[in-house]
C-alpha positions as CSV (number, residue, x, y, z in Angstrom):
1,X,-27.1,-105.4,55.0
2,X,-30.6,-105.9,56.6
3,X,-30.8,-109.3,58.3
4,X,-34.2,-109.9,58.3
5,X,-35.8,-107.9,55.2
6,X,-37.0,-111.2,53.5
7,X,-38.2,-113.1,56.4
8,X,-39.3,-111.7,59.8
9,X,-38.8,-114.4,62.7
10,X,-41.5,-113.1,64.7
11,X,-44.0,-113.9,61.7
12,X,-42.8,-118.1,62.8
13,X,-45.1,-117.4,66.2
14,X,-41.9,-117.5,68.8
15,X,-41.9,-114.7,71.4
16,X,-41.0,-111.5,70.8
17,X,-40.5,-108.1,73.0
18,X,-40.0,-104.4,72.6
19,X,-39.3,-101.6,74.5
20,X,-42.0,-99.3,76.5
21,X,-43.2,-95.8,76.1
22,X,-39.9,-94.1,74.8
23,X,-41.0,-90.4,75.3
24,X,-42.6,-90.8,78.6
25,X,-39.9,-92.6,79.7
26,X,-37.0,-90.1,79.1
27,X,-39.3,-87.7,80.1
28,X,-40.3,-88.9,83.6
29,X,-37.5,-91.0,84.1
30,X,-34.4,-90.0,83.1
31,X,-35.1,-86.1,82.7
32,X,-34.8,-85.4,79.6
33,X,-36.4,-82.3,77.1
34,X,-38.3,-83.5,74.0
35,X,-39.8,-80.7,72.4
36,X,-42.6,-81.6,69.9
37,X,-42.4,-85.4,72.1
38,X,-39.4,-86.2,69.3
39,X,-36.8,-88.6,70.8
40,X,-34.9,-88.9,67.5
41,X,-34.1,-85.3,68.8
42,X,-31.6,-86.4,71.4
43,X,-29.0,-87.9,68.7
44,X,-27.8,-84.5,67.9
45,X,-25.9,-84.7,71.4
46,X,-23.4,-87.6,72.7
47,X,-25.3,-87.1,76.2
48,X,-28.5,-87.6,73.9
49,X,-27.5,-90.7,72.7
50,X,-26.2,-92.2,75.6
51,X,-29.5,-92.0,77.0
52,X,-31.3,-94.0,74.1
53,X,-28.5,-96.6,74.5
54,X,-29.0,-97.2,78.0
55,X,-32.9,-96.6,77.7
56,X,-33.3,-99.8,75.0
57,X,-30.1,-101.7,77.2
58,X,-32.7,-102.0,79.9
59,X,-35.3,-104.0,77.6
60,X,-32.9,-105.5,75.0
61,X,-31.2,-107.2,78.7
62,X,-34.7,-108.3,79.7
63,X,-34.8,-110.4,76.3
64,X,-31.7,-112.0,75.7
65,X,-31.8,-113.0,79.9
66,X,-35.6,-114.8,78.8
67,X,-34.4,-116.3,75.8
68,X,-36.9,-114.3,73.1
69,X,-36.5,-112.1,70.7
70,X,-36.7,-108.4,70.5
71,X,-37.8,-105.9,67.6
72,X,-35.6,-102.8,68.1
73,X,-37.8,-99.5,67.3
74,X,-36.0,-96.7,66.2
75,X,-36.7,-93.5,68.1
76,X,-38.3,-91.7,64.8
77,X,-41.6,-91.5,65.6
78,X,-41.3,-87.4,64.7
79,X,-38.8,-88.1,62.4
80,X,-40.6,-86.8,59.0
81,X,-41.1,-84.0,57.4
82,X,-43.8,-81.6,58.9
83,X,-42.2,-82.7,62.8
84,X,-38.7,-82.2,61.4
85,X,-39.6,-79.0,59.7
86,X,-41.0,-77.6,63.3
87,X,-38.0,-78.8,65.1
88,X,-35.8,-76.7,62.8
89,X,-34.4,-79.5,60.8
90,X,-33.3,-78.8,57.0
91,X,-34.4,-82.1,54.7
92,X,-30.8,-83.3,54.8
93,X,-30.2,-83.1,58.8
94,X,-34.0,-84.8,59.6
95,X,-32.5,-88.0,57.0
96,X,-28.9,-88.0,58.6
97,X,-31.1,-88.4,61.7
98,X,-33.3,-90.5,60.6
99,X,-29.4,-92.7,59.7
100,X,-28.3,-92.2,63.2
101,X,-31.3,-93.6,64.6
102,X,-30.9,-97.2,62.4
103,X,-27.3,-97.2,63.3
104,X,-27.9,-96.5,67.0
105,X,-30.4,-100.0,66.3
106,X,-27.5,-101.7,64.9
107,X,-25.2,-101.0,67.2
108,X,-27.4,-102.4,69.6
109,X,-28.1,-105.8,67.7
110,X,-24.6,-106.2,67.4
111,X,-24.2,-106.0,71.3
112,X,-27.0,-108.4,72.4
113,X,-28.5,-110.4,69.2
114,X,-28.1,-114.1,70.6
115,X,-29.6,-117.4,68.6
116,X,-32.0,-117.4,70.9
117,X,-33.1,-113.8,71.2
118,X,-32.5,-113.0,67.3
119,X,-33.3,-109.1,67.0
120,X,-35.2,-107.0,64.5
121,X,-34.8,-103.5,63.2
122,X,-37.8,-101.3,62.6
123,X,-37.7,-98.1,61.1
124,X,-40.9,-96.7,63.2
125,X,-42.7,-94.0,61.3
126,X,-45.6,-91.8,63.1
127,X,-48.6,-90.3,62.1
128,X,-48.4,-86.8,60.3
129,X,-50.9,-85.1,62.8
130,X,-51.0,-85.8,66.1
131,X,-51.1,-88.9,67.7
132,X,-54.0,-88.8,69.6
133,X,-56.6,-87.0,67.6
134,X,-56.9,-85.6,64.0
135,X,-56.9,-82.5,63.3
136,X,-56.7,-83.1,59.4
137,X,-57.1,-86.0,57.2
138,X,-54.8,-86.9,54.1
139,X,-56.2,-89.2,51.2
140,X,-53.6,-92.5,50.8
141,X,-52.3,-90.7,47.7
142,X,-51.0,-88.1,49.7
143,X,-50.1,-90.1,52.6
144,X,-48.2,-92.2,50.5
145,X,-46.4,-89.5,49.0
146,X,-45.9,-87.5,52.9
147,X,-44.6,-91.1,53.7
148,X,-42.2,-92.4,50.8
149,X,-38.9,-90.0,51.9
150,X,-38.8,-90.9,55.5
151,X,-39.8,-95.0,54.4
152,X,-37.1,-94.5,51.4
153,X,-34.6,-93.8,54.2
154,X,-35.3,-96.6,56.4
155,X,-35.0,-98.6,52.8
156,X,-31.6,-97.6,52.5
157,X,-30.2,-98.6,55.7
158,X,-30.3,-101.5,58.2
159,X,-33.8,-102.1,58.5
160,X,-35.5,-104.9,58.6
161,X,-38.9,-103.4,57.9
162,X,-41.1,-100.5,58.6
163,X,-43.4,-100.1,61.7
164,X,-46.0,-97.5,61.5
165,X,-47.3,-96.2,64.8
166,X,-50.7,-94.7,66.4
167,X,-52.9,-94.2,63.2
168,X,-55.3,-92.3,64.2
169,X,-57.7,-93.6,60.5
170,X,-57.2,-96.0,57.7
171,X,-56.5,-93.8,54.4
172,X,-52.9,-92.5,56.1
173,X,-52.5,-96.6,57.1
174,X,-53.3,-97.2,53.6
175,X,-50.7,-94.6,52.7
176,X,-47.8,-96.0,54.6
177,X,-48.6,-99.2,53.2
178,X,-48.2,-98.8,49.7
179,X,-45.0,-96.6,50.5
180,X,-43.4,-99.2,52.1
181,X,-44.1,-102.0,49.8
182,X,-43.1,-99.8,47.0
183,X,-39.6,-99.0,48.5
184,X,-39.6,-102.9,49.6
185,X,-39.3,-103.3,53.2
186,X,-41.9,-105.5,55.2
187,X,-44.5,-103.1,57.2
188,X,-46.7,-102.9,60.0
189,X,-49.6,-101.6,60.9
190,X,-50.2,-100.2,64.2
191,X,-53.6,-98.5,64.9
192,X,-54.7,-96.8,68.7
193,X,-58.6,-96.9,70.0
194,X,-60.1,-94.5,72.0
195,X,-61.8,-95.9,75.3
196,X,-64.5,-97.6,73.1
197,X,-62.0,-99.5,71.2
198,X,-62.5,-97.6,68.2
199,X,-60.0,-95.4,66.4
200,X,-60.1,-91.9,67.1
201,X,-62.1,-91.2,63.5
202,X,-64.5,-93.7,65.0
203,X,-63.9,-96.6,62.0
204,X,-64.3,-99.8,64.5
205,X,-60.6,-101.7,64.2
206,X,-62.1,-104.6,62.7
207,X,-63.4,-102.7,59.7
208,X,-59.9,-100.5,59.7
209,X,-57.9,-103.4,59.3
210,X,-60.3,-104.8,56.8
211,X,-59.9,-102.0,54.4
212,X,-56.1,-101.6,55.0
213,X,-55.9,-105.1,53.9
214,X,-58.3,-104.3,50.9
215,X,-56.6,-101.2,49.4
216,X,-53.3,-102.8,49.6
217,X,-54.1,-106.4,48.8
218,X,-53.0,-107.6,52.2
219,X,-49.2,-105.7,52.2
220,X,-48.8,-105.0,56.2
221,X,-46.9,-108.1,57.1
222,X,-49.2,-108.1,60.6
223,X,-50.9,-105.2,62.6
224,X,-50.5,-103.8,66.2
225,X,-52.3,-102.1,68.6
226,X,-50.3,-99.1,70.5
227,X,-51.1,-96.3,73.0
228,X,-54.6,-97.0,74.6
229,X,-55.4,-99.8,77.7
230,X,-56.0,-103.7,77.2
231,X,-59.6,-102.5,78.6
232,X,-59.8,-99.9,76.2
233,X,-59.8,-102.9,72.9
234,X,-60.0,-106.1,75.3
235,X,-63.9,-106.1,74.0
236,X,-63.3,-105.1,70.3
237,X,-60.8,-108.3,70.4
238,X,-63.0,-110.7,72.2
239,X,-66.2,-109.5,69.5
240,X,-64.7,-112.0,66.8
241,X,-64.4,-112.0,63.3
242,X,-61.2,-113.4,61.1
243,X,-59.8,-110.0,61.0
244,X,-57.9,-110.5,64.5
245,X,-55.9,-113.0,63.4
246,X,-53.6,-110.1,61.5
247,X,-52.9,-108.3,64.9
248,X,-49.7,-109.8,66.2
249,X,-48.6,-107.1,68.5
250,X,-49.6,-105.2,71.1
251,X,-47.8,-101.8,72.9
252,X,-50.3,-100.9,75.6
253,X,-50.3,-98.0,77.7
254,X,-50.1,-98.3,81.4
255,X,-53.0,-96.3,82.3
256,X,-56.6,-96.8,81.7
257,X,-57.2,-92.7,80.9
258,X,-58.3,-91.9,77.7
259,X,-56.0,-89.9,75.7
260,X,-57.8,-86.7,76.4
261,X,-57.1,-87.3,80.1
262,X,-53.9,-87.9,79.2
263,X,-53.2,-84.9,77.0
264,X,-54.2,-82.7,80.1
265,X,-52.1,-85.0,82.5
266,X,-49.2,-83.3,84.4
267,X,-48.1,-86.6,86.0
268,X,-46.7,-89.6,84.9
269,X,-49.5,-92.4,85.3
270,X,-47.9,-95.7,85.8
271,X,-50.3,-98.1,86.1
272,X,-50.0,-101.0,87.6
273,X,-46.7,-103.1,85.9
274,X,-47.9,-106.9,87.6
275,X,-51.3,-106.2,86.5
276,X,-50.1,-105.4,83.1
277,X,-48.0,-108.3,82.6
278,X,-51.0,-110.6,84.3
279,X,-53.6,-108.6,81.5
280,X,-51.4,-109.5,78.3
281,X,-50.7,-113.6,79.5
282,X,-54.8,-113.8,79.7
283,X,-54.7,-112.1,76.2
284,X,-51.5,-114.0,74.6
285,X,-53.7,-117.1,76.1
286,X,-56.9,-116.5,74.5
287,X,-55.4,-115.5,71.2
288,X,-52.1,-117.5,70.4
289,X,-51.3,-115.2,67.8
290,X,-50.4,-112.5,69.6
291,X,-46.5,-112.7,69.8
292,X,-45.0,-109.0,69.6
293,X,-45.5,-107.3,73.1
294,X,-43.9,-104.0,74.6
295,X,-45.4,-100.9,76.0
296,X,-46.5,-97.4,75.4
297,X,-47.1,-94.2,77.1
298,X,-46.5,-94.9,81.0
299,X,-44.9,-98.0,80.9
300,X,-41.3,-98.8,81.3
301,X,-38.9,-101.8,81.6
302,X,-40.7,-103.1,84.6
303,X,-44.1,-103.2,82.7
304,X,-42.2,-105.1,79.9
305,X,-40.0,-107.9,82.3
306,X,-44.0,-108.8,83.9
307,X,-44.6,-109.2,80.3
308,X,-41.6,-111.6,80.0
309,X,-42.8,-113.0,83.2
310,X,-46.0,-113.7,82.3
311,X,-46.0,-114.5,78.2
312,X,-42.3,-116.1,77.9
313,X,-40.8,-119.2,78.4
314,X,-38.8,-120.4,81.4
315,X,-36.7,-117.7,82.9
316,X,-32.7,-117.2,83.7
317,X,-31.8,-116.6,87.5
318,X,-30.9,-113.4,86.5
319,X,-34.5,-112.6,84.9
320,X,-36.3,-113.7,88.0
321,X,-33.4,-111.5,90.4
322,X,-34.6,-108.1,88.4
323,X,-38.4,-108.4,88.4
């Protein structure tokens, strides 16, 4: 049964992590193929999933040695339809997949959840285009609809509640959030900004998350920010208005390129992982609400301990002997 379904600890203000930029990091890192950028599609080996395990051990370790708590994304951000369909899945294989990634979660909570560094499951769902620009728009009827089977999975398993990451423009937001209430899991909102610190159909984020909260009478639990630089939407946050008080997380990318650059990029860009963690303690400071922090494309578990280091409480020895 899902732990935390009817009441998300991070939503009490504590500290929470999450992991970095999954694809770039199996990627770059540990040498893996994703075609179509689709972790979920390394669970159809053992050697596959043996890499996820040891790629969230490195961040779920970082949490449990701070003391905080941890939401455990599932690697399905290609995990629906249209992605499955390209990868060659057949409807029933993409939502055994779609299983295996919750249970790979809940394997995971079982290993390291700790009073003080309580852990929750998200079943992360992704945008039906791509992730950086759109190509074609879907009303929220029909995002809703697009949505439902991979949300209806996540409803019938272990999760906690339903993350949806990089939209890209409100009516597919809108979409998700109606699918998710209807199949009753908590959701969250997650948009990305260009370099301007609008989204990539130009609505400012303000007004995005405004209407998201309009259409649905309020149903994403909190929002996010994911895959752009804090100097990309550092200025759209600063600007005011009550609206920022629904964003409660943040998954940054390392570098400061815009995603264009980074499209035609045939190196990982890193960043800078001090400067990160320094850049999200000035922004955690100024705006006290902010209390889910990982990483996107570029970063890693390094970006994610300065993080720790720089947002958390009091360390462990063995925290301060790995950064």
């Amino acid at each position: 049964m899902p732990q935390y379904r009817d009441r998300l600890p991070q939503l009490d203000g504590d500290l929470f992590l999450t992991d970095g930029g999954i694809e770039t990091s199996l990627i770059f890192h540990d040498g893996f193929d994703l075609p179509e950028f689709a972790a979920f599609d390394l669970l159809r080996s053992h050697e596959g999933r043996d890499g996820l395990l040891r790629y969230f051990r490195r961040y779920v370790a970082i949490a449990r040695d701070h003391g905080v708590g941890f939401v455990l994304e599932s690697a399905t951000w290609r995990a629906s339809p249209d992605w499955g369909k390209k990868l060659g899945y057949s409807t029933d294989a993409l939502a055994e997949a779609n299983h295996r990634a919750i249970d790979l979660m809940t394997e995971l909570r079982r290993e390291f959840a700790t009073a003080r560094s309580p852990m929750v499951i998200s079943g992360c769902v992704g945008p039906r285009g791509d992730g950086y620009s759109i190509q074609a728009k879907m009303t929220a009827d029909e995002a809703e609809a697009y949505h439902a089977r991979q949300i209806g999975i996540f409803a019938d398993s272990e999760a906690d509640m339903v993350t949806a990451v990089t939209m890209t423009y409100t009516d597919e937001a809108i979409g998700v959030s109606r699918a998710a209430r209807e199949a009753g899991l908590p959701v969250v909102i997650s948009f990305t900004t260009e370099t301007d610190g609008r989204l990539p159909s130009g609505e400012a984020l303000g007004s995005a998350i405004e209407a998201v909260d309009s259409a649905t009478d309020g149903a994403p639990a909190y929002y996010m920010i994911n895959c752009a630089h804090p100097t990309h939407f550092e200025e759209a946050l600063h600007s005011g208005g009550a609206w920022r008080e629904r964003i409660r997380a943040l998954r940054a990318n390392a570098s400061t390129l815009s995603h264009a650059e980074l499209d035609e990029a045939e190196e990982l860009d890193d960043g800078d992982p001090v400067d990160f963690g320094v850049r999200h303690g000035r922004l955690v400071d100024a705006f006290p609400h902010l209390n889910v922090i990982g990483g996107c494309c570029g970063t890693d578990h390094r970006h994610v301990r300065a993080v720790a280091l720089a947002c958390g409480p009091v360390v462990s020895p063995s925290a301060l002997q790995g950064a």
